[in-house]
C-alpha positions as CSV (number, residue, x, y, z in Angstrom):
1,X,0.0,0.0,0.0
2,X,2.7,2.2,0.8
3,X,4.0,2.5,-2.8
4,X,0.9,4.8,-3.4
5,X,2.7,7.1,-1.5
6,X,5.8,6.9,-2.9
7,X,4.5,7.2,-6.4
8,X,3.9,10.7,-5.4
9,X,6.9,11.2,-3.6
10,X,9.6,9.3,-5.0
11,X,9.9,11.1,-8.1
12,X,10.0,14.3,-6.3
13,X,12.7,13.6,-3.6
14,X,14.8,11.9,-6.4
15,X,14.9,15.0,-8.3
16,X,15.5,17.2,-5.3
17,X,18.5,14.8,-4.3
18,X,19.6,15.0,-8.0
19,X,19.4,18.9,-8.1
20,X,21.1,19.6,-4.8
21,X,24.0,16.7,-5.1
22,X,24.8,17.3,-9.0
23,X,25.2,13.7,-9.6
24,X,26.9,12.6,-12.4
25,X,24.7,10.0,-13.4
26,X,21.5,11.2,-13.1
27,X,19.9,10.8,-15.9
28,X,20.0,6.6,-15.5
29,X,19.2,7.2,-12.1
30,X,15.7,8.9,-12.7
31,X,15.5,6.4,-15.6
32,X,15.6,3.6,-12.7
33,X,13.7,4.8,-10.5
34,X,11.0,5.9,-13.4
35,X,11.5,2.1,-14.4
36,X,10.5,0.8,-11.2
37,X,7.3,3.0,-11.1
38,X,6.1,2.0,-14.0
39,X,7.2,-1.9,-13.5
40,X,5.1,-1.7,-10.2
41,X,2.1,-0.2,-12.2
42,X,1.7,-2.5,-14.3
43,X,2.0,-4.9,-12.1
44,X,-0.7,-4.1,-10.1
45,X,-2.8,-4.4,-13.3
46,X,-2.1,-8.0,-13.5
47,X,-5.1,-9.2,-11.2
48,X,-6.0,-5.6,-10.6
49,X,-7.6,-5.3,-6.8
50,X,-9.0,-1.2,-5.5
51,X,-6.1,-0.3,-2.9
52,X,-6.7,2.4,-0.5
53,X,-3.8,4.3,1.8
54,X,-4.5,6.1,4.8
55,X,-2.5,9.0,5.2
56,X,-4.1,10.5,8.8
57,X,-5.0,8.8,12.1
58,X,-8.4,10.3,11.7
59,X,-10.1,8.2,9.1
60,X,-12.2,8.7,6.2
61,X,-14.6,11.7,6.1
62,X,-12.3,13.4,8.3
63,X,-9.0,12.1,7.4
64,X,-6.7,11.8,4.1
65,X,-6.9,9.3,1.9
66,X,-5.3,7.8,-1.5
67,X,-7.0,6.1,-3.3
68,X,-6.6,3.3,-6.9
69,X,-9.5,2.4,-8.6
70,X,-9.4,1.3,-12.0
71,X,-9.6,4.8,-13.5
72,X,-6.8,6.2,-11.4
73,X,-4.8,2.9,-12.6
74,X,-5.1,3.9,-15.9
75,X,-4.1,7.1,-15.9
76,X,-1.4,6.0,-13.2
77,X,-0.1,3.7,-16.4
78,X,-0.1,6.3,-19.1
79,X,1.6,9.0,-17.1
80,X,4.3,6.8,-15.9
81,X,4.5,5.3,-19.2
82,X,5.2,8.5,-21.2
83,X,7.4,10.0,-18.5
84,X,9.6,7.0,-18.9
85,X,9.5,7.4,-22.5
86,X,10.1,11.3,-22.9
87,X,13.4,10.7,-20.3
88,X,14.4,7.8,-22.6
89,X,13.9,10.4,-25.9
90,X,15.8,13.2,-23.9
91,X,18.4,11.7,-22.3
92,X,21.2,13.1,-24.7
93,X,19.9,16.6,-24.8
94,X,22.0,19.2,-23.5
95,X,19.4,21.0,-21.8
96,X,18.8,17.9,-19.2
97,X,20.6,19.5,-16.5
98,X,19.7,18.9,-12.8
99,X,16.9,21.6,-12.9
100,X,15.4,20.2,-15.3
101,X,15.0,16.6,-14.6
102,X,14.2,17.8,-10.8
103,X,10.7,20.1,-12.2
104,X,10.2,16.7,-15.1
105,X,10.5,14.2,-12.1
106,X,8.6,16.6,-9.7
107,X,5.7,17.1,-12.1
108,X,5.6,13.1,-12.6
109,X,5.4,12.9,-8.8
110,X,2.7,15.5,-8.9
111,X,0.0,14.3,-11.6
112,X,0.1,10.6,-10.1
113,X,-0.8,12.3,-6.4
114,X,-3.8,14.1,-8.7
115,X,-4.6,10.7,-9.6
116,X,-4.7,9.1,-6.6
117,X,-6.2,11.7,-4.2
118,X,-9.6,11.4,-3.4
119,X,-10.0,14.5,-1.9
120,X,-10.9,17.7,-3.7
121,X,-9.1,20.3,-1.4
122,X,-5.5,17.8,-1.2
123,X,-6.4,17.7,-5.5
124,X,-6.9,21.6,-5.6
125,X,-2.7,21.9,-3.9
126,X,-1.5,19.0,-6.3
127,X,-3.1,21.4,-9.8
128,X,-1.7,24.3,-8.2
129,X,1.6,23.2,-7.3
130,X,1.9,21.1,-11.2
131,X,0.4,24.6,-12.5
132,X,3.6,25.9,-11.8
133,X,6.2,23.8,-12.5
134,X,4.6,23.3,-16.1
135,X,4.7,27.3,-16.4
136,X,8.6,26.8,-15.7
137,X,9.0,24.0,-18.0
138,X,6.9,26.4,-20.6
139,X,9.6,29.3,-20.2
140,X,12.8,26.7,-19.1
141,X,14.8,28.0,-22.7
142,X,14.1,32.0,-21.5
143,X,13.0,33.3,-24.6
144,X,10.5,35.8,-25.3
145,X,7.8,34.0,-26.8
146,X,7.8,31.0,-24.5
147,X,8.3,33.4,-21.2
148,X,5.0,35.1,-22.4
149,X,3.0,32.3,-23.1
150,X,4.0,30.1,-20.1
151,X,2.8,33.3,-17.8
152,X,-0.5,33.2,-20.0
153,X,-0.7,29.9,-19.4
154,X,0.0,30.3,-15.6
155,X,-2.5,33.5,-14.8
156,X,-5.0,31.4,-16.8
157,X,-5.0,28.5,-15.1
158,X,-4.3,30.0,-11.3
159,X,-7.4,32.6,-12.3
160,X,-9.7,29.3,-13.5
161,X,-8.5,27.5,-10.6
162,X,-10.3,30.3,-8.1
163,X,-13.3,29.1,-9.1
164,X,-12.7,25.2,-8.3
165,X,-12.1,26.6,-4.7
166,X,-15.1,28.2,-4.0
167,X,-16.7,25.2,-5.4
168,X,-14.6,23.7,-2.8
169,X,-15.5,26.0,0.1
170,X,-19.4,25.5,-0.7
171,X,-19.2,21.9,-0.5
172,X,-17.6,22.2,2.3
173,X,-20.1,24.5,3.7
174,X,-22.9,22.7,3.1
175,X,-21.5,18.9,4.1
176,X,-18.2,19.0,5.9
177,X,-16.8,16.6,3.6
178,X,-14.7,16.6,0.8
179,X,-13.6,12.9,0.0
180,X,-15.7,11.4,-3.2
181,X,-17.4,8.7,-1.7
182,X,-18.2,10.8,1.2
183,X,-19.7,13.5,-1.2
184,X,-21.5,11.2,-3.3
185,X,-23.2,9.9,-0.7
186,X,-24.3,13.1,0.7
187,X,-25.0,14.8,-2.4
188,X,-27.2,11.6,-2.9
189,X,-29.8,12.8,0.1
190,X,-29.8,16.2,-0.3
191,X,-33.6,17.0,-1.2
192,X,-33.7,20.7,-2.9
193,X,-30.9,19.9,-5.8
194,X,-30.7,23.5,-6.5
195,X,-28.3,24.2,-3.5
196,X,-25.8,21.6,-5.7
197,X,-25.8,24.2,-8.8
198,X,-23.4,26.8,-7.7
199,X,-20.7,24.5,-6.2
200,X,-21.1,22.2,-9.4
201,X,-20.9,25.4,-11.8
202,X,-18.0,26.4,-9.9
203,X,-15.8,23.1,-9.8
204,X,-16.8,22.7,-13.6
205,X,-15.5,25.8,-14.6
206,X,-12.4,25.2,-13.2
207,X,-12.0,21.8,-15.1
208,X,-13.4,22.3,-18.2
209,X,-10.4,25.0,-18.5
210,X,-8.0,22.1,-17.4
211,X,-9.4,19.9,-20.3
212,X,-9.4,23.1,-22.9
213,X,-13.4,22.4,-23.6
214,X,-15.0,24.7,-25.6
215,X,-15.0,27.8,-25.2
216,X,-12.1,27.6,-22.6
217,X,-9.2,26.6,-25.1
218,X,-7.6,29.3,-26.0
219,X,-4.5,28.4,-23.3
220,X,-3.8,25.3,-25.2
221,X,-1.8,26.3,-27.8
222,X,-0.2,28.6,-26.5
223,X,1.7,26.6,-24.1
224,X,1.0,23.0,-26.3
225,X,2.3,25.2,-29.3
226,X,5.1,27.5,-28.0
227,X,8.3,27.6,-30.3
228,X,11.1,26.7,-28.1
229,X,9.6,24.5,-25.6
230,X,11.3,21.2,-25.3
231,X,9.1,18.7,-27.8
232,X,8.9,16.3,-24.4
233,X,7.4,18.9,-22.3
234,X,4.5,19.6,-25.4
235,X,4.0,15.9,-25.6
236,X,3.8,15.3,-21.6
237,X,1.0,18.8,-21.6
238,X,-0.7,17.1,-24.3
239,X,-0.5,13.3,-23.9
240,X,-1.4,13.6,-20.0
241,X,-1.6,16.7,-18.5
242,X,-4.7,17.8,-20.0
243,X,-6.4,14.7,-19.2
244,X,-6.4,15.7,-15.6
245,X,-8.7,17.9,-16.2
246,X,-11.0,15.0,-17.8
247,X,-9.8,12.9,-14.8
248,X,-11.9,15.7,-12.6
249,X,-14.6,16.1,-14.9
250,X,-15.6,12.1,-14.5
251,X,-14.6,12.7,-10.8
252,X,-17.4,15.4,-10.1
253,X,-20.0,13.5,-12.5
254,X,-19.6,10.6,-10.4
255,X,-20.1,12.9,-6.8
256,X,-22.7,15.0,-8.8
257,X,-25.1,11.8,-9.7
258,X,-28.6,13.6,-9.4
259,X,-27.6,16.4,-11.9
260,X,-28.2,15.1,-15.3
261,X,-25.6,16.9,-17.1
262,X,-24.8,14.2,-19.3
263,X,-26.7,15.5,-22.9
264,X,-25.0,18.3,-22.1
265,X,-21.1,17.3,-21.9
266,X,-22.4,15.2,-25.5
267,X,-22.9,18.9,-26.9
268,X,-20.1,20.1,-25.2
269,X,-17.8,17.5,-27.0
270,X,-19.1,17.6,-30.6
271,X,-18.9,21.3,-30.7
272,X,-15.0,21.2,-29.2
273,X,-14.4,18.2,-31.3
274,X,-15.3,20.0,-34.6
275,X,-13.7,23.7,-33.8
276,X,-10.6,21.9,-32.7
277,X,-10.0,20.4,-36.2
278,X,-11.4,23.4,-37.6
279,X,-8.7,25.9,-35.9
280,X,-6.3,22.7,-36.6
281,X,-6.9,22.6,-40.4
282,X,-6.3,27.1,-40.5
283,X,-3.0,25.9,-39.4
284,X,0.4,26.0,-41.1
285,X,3.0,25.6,-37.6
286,X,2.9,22.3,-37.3
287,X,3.2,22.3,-33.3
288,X,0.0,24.5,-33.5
289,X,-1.7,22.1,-35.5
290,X,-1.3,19.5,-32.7
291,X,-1.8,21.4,-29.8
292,X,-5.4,22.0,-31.6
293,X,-5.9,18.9,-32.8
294,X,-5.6,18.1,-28.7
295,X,-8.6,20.5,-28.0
296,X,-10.7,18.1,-31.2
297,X,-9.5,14.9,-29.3
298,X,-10.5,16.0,-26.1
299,X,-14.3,17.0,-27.5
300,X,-14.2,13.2,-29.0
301,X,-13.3,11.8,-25.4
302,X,-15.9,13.8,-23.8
303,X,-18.5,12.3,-26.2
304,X,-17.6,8.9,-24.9
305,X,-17.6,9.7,-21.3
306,X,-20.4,11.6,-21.2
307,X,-22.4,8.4,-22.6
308,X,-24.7,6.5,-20.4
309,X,-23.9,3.6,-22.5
310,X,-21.1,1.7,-20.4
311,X,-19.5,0.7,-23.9
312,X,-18.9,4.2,-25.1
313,X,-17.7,5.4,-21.5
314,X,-15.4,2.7,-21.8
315,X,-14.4,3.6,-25.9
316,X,-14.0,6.8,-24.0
317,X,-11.2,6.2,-21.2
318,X,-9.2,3.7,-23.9
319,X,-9.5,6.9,-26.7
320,X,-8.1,8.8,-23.9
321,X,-5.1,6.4,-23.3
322,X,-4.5,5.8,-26.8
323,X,-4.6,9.4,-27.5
324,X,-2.1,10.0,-24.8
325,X,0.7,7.8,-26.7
326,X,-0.1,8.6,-30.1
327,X,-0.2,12.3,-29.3
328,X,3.4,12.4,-27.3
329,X,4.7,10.1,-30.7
330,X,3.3,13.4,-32.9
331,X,5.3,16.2,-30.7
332,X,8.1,13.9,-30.4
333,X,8.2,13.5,-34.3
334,X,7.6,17.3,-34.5
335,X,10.2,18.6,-32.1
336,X,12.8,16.5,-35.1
337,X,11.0,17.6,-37.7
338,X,11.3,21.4,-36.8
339,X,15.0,20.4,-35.9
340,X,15.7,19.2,-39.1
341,X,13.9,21.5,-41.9
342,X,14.8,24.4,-39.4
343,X,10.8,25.7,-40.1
344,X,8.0,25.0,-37.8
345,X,5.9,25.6,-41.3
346,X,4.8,22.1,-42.4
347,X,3.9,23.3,-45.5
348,X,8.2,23.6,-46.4
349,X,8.5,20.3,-45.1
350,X,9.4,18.0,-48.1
351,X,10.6,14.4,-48.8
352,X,11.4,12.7,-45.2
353,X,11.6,9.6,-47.0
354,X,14.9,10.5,-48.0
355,X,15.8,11.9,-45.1
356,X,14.5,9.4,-42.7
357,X,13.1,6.2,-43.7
358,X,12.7,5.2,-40.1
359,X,10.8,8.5,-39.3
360,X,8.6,8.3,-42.1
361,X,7.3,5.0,-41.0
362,X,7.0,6.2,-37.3
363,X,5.1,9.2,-38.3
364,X,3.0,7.1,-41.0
365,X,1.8,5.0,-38.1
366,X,1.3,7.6,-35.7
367,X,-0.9,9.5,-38.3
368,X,-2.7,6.0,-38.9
369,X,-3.6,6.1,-35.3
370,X,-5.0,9.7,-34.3
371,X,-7.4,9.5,-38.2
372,X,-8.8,6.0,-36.8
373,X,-7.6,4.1,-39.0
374,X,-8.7,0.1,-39.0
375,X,-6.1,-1.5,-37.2
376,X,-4.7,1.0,-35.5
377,X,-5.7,2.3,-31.6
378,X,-7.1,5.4,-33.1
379,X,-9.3,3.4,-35.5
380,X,-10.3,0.8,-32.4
381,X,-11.4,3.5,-29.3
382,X,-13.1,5.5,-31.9
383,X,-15.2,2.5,-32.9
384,X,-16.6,2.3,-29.0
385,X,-17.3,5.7,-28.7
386,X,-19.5,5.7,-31.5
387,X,-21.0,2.4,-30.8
388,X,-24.6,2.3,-30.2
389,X,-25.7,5.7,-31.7
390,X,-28.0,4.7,-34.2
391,X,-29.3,8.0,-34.8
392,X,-28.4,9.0,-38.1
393,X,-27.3,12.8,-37.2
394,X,-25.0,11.5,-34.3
395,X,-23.8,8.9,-37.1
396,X,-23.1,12.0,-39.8
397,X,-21.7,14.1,-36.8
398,X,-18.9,11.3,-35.6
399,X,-18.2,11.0,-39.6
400,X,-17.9,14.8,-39.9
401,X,-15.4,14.1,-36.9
402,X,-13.3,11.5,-38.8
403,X,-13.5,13.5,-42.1
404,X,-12.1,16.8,-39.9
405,X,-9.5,14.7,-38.6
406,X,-7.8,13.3,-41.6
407,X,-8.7,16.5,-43.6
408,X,-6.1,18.4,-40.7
409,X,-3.6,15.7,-41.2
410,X,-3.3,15.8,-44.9
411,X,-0.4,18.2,-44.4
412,X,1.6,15.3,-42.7
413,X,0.6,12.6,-45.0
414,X,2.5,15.3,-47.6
415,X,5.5,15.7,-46.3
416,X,6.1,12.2,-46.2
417,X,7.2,10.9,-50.2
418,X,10.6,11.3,-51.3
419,X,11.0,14.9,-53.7
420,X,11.2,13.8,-57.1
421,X,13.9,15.0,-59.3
422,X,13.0,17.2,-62.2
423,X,15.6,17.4,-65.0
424,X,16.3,21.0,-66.2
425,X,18.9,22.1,-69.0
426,X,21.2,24.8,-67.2
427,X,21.5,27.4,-70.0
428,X,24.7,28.7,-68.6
429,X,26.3,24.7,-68.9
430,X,24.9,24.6,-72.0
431,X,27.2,27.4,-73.6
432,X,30.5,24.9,-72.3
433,X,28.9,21.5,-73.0
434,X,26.0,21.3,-75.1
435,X,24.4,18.0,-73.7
436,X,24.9,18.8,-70.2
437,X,21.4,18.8,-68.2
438,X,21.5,19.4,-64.4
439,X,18.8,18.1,-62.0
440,X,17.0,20.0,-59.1
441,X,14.3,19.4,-57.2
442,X,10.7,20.6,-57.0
443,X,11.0,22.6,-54.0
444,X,13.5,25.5,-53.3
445,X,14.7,24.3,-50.2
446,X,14.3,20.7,-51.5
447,X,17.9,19.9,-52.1
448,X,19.2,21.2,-48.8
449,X,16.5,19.0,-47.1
450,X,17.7,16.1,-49.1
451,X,21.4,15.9,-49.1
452,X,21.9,15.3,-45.2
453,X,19.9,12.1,-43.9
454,X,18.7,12.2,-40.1
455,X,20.7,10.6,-37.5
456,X,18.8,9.8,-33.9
457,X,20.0,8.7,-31.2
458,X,19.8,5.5,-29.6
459,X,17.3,6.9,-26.7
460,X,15.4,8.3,-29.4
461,X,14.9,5.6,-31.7
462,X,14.0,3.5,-28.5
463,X,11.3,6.1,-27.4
464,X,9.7,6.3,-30.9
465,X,9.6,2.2,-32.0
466,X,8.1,1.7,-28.1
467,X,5.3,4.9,-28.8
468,X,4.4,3.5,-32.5
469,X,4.5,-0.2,-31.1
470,X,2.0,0.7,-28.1
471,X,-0.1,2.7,-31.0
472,X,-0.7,-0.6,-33.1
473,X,-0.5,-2.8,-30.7
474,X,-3.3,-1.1,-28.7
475,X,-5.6,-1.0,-32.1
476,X,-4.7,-4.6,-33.7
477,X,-4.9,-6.5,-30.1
478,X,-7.4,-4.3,-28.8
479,X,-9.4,-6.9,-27.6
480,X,-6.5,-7.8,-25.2
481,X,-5.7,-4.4,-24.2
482,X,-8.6,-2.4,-23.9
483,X,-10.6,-5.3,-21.7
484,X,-7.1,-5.2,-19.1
485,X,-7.1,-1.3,-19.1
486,X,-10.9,-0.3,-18.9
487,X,-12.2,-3.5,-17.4
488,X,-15.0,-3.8,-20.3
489,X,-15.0,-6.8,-22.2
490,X,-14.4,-5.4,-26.1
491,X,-14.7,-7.5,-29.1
492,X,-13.8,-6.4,-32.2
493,X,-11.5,-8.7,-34.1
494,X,-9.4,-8.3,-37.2
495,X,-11.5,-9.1,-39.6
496,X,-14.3,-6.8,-37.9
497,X,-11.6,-3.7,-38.4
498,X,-10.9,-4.9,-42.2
499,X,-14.8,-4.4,-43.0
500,X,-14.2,-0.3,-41.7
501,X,-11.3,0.3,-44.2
502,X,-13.5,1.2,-47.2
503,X,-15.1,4.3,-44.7
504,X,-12.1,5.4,-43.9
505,X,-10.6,5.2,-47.7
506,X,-13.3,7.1,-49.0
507,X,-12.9,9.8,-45.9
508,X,-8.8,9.8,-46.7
509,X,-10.0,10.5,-50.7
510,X,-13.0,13.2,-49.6
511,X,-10.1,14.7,-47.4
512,X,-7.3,14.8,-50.2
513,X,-10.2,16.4,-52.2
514,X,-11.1,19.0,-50.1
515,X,-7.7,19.9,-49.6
516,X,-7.1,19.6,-53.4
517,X,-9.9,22.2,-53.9
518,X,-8.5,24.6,-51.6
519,X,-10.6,24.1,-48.6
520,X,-7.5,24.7,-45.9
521,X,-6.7,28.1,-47.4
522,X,-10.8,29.1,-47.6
523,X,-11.8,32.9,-46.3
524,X,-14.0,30.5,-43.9
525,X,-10.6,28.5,-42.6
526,X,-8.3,31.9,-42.4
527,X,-10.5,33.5,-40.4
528,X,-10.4,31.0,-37.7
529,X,-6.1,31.3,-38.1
530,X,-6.7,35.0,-36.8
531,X,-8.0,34.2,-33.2
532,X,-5.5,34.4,-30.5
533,X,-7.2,35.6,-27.5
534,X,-5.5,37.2,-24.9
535,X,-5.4,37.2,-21.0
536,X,-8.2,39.9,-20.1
537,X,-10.4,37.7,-23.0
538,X,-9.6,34.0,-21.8
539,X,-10.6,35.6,-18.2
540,X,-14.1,36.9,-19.6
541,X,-14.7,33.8,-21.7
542,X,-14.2,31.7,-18.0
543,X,-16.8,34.0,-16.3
544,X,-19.0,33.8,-19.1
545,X,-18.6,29.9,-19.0
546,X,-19.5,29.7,-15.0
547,X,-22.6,32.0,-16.0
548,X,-23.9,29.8,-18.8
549,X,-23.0,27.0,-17.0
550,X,-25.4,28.5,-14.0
551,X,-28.0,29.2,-16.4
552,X,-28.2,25.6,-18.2
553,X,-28.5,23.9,-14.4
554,X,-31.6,25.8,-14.0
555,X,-33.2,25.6,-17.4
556,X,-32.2,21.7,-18.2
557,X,-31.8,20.0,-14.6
């Protein structure tokens, strides 16, 4: 039981003893320790039994508690896993100095106590305390873009996190308790449900800005997306971070049982689902492009959670783990990409074939994964969220989704082929030797990009091959994996994901059409490019959000 505690604190101590003693091999020490976090994880999901860890004398309503149940094993699993992974990635870089890997361990050590706390005041200290060592991680390189958008990023969230304590203080007001099950149960037999609407309105704010739901996204890219952020730091905010906030959001639906919000979070999701790809489509940077593309992803997990179907809650969580690898695989792949073409523009990105044959295959299955493609754990989590709705408009609206998806990715799927030479007559060579012809390539920058091929390291080619692995593996044995992570039984064999591939060809060929026609560069998709709100804005869109949020409590519960 005790190693629920030290999942919290381990990784913090070790990198405070790292900072402080500047040991000389600390990079495979936090590798080993990370190593034995994870190995105990997954462990514990061998025949996986609830644990429960006392942390006062005073017990449970009073006391604190932590707490693994099968959703705070999950998410135990991903974080570990991609912190383990993003050290592996990084281990060479010369940036990984003791600071560093004492805020990357700390924060590691911080989102698995946000996991396993089952109280909301202890989880409250845990988001603020992570809140800031992200913001430092945001600005760790000191420039001026990345200082300005990790303080955007840190007023935001502080500010949104205001109103999940005085959701806090109310609950505690009216109950004396702020434990779940303790909540639950007293929220349960409380008779006039109105007194729950401003506490709930309050704690929802305050998450729905952690998981960047419609309308509060505009933080996302900013610190998902900032230039000189290190690509491991992008791919830990987006692969896990964010999913705290849908972590709380299931949290306070399961406390909150007699408001019936659910219809409600379904809207929610479809409408951040399609402006996510919609921003992500205006975009040309391609670490912009996934940091929206996380907002879309987030509206599609929503969808599934917000179900009352128990398959498409569970399509849901395993969406949300997949997405978690196969989105740290795409920053990872950015972060060398942008180190390599020396433009964060994909649309100058050219022939990685001939610079990477290894890359290109990485990045061909990672895009595989995030459109949904058959076989793939994209393709397999997206299935069980849209299992069951027969409705024809929820049918056209998760296909919309799907088209929006691989329509934003079209960029990445051009980038990959190998430039093809064209043959030109130099007329200058010509004067001197007649039937001399010269060959260049298509693009401008196309034979710089070409001549030098792309040497990774060995970390890095180990982080990548593990991330793509886990993204096939979780869609082509997904009855094995998704039944041992979720606890739902899923079937949905091989040749059950081979009859899908003709809907998603015809979505990959209505995508290349649309983008053939000009649809990414429409007045429509340009106009979307524009918005960048700032901080006074994001701070009126959250009180805006808490208001509407008040309003639909009265008018639908």
């Amino acid at each position: 039981m005790y190693w629920l505690l030290a999942m919290i604190l381990a990784p913090i101590c070790t990198g405070l003893i790292l900072y402080v003693f500047k040991l000389k091999h600390r990079i495979w020490l936090a590798l080993t320790l990370q190593a034995m976090l994870m190995g105990w994880t997954l462990v514990q999901g061998i025949h996986f039994e609830p644990i429960q860890l006392s942390l006062s004398s005073v017990g449970i309503p009073y006391g604190m508690m932590l707490n693994m149940d099968r959703l705070a094993w999950l998410m135990l699993v991903l974080n570990n896993a991609l912190f383990l992974l993003m050290t592996v990635f990084n281990r060479d870089k010369h940036y990984m100095d003791p600071l560093f890997i004492f805020l990357f361990l700390g924060l590691q050590g911080l989102i698995n106590g946000i996991f396993l706390s089952y109280d909301l005041f202890n989880t409250y200290i845990l988001i603020e305390v992570s809140t800031v060592a992200v913001s430092i991680l945001i600005m760790y390189k000191r420039d001026s873009r990345s200082m300005y958008d990790g303080m955007i990023y840190l007023l935001v969230n502080m500010f949104a996190m205001v109103f999940f304590l005085m959701g806090i203080g109310y609950l505690y007001k009216y109950f004396g308790v702020l434990d779940i099950a303790s909540l639950k149960s007293a929220i349960a037999s409380v008779g006039d449900r109105q007194i729950l609407y401003l506490p709930y309105a309050f704690l929802i704010t305050g998450v729905s800005l952690k998981a960047a739901i419609m309308p509060l996204f505009s933080w996302l890219p900013k610190a998902h997306g900032t230039p000189s952020a290190p690509s491991i730091v992008s791919a830990v905010l987006s692969g896990i971070y964010v999913k705290t906030g849908v972590y709380l959001l299931i949290r306070i639906h399961e406390a909150f049982t007699p408001l019936a919000m659910n219809n409600v979070f379904i809207i929610m999701g479809i409408i951040t689902a399609i402006l996510g790809f919609t921003f992500a489509i205006a975009q040309k940077d391609i670490k912009l492009i996934l940091a929206y593309h996380t907002i879309s992803q987030v509206g599609l997990i929503l969808i599934g959670i917000s179900s009352t179907s128990a398959t498409q809650q569970a399509g849901g969580l395993y969406h949300l783990f997949n997405h978690g690898i196969f989105k740290a695989l795409l920053f990872l792949i950015a972060g060398l990409l942008i180190e390599t073409y020396h433009t964060r523009n994909i649309t100058q990105m050219h022939g990685l074939w001939q610079k990477s044959r290894f890359l290109t295959v990485i990045l061909l299955i990672a895009v595989l994964s995030i459109t949904g493609a058959p076989f793939f754990s994209g393709g397999y989590s997206k299935y069980y969220i849209a299992y069951g709705n027969s409705g024809i408009v929820m049918q056209l609206i998760m296909q919309l989704i799907n088209l929006g998806t691989i329509l934003s990715f079209v960029k990445f799927f051009k980038l990959m082929p190998a430039v093809k030479p064209i043959e030109t007559t130099s007329a200058d060579t010509a004067i001197n030797a007649s039937d001399s012809t010269h060959t260049r390539y298509a693009s401008a920058d196309a034979s710089s990009e070409t001549d030098a091929p792309l040497i990774l390291s060995a970390g890095s080619k180990v982080a990548l091959v593990t991330l793509a692995a886990l993204a096939f593996i979780s869609g082509i044995a997904g009855d094995i994996v998704m039944p041992w992570l979720t606890g739902y039984e899923s079937h949905l064999n091989a040749f059950s994901q081979l009859q899908k591939l003709p809907n998603y060809l015809i979505l990959v060929v209505m995508s290349f059409g649309a983008y053939r026609l000009g649809f990414h560069d429409s007045l429509f998709i340009k106009a979307f490019r524009a918005v960048d709100l700032g901080f006074n804005a994001i701070a009126a869109t959250v009180v805006v959000y808490f208001m509407g949020m008040l309003s639909l409590l009265y008018l639908v519960v």
